[in-house]
N, C-alpha and C positions, 0 to 999 in steps of 0.2 A: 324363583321367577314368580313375580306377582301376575294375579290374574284377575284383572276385573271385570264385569260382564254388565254392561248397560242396553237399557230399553229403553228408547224414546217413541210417547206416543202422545196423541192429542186428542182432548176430551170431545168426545161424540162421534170418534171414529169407532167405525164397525171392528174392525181388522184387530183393531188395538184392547177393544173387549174380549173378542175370539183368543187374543194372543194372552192375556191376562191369566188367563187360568192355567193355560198351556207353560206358562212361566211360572206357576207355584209347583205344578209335576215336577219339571225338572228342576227346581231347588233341592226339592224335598229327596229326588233320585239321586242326586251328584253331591249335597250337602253344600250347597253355594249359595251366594244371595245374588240375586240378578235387580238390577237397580232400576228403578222405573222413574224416568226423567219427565216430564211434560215438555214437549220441543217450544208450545204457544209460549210458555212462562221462562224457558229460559233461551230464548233466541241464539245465544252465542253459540250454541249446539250446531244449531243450522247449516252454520258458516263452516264451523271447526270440525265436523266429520263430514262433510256436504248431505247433508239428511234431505232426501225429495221423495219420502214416501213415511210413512207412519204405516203401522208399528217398523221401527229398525230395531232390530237386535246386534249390539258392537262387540265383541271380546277382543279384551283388550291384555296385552301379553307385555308388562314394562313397559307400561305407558304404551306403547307400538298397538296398530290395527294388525290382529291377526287374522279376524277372520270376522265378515256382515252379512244380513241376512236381512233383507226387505220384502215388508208383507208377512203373512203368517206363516209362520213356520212349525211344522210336525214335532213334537217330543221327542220323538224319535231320532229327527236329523237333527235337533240341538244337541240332546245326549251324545250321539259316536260324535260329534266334532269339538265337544267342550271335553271329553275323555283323554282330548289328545295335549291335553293343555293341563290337565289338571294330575 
């Protein structure tokens, strides 16, 4: 089961810097790469996950939404929910 883990966020958002680092911890913890999207530069995002906040955090389980997270999010709760995937 493929698992990929996306991050859309947009330049000069607060939330999305806060979250930025908080997404290198948990790579580094879980051995994963979380993908960091820019929503301004690739608009189709927008439409195609309904994005209405920045930072969003997607994990995505064959292609399928398994599980989102809008706004920042704790290392913490990223870790125990991407563990269950991974």
């Amino acid at each position: 089961m493929a698992v990929r883990v996306l991050c859309f966020f947009q330049p000069g958002c607060m939330g999305c810097m806060e979250q930025e680092p908080i997404n290198r911890e948990v790579e580094k913890a879980l051995g994963l790469k979380i993908e960091e999207i820019d929503a301004v530069e690739n608009p189709h995002y927008i439409k195609d996950y309904q994005l209405k906040v920045t930072p969003t955090v997607i994990l995505l389980q064959d292609g399928i939404v398994r599980e989102r997270f809008e706004g920042v999010v704790h290392p913490e709760q990223l870790q125990e929910t991407f563990k269950k995937y991974l």
